[in-house]
N, CA, C and O of each residue as an XYZ file, in Angstrom:
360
protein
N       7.948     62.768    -25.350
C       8.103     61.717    -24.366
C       7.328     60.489    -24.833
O       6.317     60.706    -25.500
N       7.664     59.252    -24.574
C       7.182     58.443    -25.217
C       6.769     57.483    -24.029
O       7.484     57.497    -23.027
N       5.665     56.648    -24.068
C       4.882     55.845    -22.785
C       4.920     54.842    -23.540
O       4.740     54.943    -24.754
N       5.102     53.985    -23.082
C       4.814     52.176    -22.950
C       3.643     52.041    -22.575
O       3.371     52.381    -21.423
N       2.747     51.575    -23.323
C       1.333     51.013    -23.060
C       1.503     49.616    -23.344
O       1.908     49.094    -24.383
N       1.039     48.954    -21.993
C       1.259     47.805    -21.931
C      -0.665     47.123    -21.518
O      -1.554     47.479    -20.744
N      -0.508     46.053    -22.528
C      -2.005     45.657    -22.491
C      -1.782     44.192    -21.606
O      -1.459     43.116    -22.109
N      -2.038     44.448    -20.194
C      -2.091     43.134    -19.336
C      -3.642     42.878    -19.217
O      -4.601     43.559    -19.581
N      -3.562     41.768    -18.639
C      -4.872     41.159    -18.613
C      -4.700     40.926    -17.097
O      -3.611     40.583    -16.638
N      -5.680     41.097    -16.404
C      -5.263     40.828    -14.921
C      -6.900     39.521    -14.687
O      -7.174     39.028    -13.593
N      -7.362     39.361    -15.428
C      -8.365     38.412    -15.415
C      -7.808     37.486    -14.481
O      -6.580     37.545    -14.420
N      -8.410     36.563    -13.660
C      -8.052     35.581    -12.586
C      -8.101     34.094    -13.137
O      -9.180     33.503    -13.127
N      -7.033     33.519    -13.586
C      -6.780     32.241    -14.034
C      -6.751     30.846    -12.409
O      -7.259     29.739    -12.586
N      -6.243     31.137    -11.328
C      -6.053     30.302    -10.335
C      -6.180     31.311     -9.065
O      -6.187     32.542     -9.057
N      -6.274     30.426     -8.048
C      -5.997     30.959     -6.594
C      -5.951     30.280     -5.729
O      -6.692     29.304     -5.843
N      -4.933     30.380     -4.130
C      -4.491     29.286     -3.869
C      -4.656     30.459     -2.502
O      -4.422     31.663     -2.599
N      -5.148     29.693     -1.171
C      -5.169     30.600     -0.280
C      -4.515     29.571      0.945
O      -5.030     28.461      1.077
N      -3.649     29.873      1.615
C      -2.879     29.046      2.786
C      -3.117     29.995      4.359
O      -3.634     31.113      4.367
N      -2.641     29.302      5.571
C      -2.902     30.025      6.237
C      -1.823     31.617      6.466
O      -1.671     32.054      7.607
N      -1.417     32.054      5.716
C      -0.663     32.888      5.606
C      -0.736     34.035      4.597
O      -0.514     35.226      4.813
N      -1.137     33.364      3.305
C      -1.247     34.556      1.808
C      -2.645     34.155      1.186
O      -3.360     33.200      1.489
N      -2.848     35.158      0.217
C      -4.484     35.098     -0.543
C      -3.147     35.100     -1.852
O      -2.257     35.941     -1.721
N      -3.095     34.121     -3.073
C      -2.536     34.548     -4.115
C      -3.509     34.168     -5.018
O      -4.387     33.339     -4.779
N      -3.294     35.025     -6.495
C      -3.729     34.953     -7.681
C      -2.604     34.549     -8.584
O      -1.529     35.143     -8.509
N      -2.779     33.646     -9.371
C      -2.402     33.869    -10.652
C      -3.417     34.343    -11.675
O      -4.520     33.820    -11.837
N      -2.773     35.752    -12.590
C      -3.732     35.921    -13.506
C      -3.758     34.987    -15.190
O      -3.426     33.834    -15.465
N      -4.283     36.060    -16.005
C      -4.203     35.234    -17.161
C      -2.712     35.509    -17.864
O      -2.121     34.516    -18.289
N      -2.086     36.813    -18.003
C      -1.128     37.502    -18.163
C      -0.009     36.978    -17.891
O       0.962     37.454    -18.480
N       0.279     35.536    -16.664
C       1.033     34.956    -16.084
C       1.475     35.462    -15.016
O       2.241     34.821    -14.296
N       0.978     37.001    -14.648
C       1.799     37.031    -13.715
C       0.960     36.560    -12.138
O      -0.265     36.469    -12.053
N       1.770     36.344    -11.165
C       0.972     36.102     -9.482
C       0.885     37.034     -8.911
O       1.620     37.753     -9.588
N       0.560     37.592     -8.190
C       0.270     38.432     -6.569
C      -0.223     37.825     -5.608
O      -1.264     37.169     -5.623
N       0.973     38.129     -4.118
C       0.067     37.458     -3.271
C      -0.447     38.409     -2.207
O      -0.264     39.607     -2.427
N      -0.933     38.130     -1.321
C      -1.087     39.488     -0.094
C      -1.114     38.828      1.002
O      -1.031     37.600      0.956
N      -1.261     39.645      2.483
C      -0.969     38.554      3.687
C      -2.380     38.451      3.569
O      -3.206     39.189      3.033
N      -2.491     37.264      4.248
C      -4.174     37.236      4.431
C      -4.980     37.760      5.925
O      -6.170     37.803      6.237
N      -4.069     38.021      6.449
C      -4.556     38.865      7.808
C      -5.379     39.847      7.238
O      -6.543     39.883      7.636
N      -4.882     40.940      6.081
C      -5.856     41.426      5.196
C      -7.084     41.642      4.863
O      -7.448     42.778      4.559
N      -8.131     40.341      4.865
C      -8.465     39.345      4.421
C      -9.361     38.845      5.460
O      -9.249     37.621      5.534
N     -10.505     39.485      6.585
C     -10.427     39.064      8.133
C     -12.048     37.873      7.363
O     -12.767     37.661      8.339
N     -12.519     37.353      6.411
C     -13.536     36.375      6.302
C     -12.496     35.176      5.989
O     -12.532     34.075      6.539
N     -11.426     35.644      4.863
C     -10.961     34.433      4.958
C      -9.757     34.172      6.066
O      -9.613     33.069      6.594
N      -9.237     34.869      6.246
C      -8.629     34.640      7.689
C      -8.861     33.605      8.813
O      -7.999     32.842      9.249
N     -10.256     33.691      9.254
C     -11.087     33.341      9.836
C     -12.018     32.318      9.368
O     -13.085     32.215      9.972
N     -11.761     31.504      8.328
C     -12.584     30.844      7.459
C     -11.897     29.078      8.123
O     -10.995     28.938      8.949
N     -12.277     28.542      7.786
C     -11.648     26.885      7.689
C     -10.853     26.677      6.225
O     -11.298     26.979      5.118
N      -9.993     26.280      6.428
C      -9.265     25.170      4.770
C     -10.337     24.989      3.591
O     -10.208     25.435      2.451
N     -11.316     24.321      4.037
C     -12.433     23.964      3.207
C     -13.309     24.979      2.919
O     -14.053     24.839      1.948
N     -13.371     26.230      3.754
C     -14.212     26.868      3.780
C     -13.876     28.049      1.912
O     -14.558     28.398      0.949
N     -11.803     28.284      2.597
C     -11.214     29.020      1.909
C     -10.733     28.030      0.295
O     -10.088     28.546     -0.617
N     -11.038     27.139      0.287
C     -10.861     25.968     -0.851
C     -11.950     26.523     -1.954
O     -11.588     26.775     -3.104
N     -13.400     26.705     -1.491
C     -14.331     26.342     -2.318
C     -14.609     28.035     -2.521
O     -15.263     28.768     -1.779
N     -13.974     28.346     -3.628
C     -13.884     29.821     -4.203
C     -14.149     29.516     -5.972
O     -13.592     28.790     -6.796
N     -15.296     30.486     -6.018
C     -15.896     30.462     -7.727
C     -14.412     32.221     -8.620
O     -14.182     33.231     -7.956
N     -14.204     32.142     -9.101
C     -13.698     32.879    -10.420
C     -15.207     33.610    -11.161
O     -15.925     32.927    -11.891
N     -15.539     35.143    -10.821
C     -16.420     35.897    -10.670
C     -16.118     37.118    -11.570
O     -14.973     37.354    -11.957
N     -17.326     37.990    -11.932
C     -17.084     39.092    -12.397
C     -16.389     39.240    -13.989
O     -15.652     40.167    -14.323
N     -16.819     38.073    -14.889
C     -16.013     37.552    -15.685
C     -14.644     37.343    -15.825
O     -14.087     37.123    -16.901
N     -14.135     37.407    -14.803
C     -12.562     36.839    -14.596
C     -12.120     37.758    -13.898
O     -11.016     37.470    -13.437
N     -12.620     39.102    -13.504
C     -12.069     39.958    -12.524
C     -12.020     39.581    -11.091
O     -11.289     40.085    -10.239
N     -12.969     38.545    -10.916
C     -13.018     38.835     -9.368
C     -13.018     37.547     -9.113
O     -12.723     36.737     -9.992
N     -13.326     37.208     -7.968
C     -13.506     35.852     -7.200
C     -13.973     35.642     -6.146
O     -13.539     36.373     -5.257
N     -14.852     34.777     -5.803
C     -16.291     35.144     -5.065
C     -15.999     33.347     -3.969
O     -15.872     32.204     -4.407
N     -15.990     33.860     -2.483
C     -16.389     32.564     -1.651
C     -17.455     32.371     -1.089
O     -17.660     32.718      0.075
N     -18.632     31.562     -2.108
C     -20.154     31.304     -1.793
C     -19.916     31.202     -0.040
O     -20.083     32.256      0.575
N     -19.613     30.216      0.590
C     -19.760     30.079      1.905
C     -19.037     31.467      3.255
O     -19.355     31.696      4.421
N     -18.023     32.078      2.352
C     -18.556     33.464      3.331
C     -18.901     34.342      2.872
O     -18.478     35.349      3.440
N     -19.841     34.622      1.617
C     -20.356     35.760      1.205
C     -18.546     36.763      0.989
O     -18.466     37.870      1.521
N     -18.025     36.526      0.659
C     -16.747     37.006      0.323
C     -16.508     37.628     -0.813
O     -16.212     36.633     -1.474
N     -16.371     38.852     -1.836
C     -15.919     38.793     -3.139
C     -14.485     39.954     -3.086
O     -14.157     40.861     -2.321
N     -14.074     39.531     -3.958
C     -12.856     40.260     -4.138
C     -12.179     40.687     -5.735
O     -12.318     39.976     -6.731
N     -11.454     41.961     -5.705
C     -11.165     42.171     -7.290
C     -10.066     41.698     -7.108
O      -9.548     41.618     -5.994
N      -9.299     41.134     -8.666
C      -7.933     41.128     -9.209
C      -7.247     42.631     -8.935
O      -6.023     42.590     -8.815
N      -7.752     43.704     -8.841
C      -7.622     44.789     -8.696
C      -7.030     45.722     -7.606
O      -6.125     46.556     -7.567
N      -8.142     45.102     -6.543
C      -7.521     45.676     -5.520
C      -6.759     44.727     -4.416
O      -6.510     45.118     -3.276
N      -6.418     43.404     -4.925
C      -5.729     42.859     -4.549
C      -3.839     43.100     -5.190
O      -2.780     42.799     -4.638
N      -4.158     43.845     -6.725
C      -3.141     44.108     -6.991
C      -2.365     45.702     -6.980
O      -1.241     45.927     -7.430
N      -3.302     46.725     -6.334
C      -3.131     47.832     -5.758
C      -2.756     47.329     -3.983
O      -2.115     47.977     -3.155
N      -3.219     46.373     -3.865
C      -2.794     46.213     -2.206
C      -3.862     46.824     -1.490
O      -3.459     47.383     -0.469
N      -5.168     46.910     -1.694
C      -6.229     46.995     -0.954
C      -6.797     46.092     -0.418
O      -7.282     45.176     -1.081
N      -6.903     46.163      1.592
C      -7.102     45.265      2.381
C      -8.682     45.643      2.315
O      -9.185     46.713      1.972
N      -9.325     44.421      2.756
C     -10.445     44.350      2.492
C     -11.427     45.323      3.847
O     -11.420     45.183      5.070
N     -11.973     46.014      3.207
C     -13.002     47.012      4.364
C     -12.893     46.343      5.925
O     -12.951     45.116      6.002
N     -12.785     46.892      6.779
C     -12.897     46.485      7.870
C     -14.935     46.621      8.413
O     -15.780     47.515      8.365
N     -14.910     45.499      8.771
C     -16.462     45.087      9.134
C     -16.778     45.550     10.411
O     -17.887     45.522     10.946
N     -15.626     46.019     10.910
C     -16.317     46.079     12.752
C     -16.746     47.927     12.551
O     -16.170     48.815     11.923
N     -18.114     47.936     13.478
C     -18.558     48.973     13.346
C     -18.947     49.699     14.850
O     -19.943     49.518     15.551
N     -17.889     50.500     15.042
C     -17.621     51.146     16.383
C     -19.190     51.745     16.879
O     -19.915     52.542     16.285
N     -19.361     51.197     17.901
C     -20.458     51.637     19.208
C     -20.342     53.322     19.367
O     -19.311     53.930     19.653
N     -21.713     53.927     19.099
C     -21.546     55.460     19.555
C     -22.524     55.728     20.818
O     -22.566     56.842     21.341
């Protein structure tokens, strides 16, 4: 049996966040986007807030100084929503 090994680079070249999707373009060319409901800091963030995002983790990740936010190329491209923060009362 024979496998295709394919060497992508999922490193984070751009990102563009609207009130609707979180997308990446990587280095590889390709995009992913996700809903950003997903997503409940930037969701909940301002335009400006979700604008001012650093390219982190040497190109894996991407980090929003103003909400303490980080995120992988990774599990944005497995489709992993970001941990839920609310922590149920016992």
């Amino acid at each position: 049996m024979n496998i295709l090994a394919v060497n992508a680079d999922i490193r984070i070249a751009d990102v563009r966040v609207d009130d609707e999707r979180l997308s990446l373009d990587l280095v590889d060319g390709r995009s992913v986007s996700a809903p950003l409901s997903w997503y409940p800091r930037l969701f909940n963030a301002t335009p400006a807030q979700r604008a001012n995002w650093q390219i982190a983790g040497g190109g894996y990740g991407v980090h929003w100084p103003d909400l303490d936010e980080d995120l992988s190329a990774e599990g944005i491209l497995f489709g992993i929503p970001a941990p839920s923060s609310h922590i149920e009362a016992r």
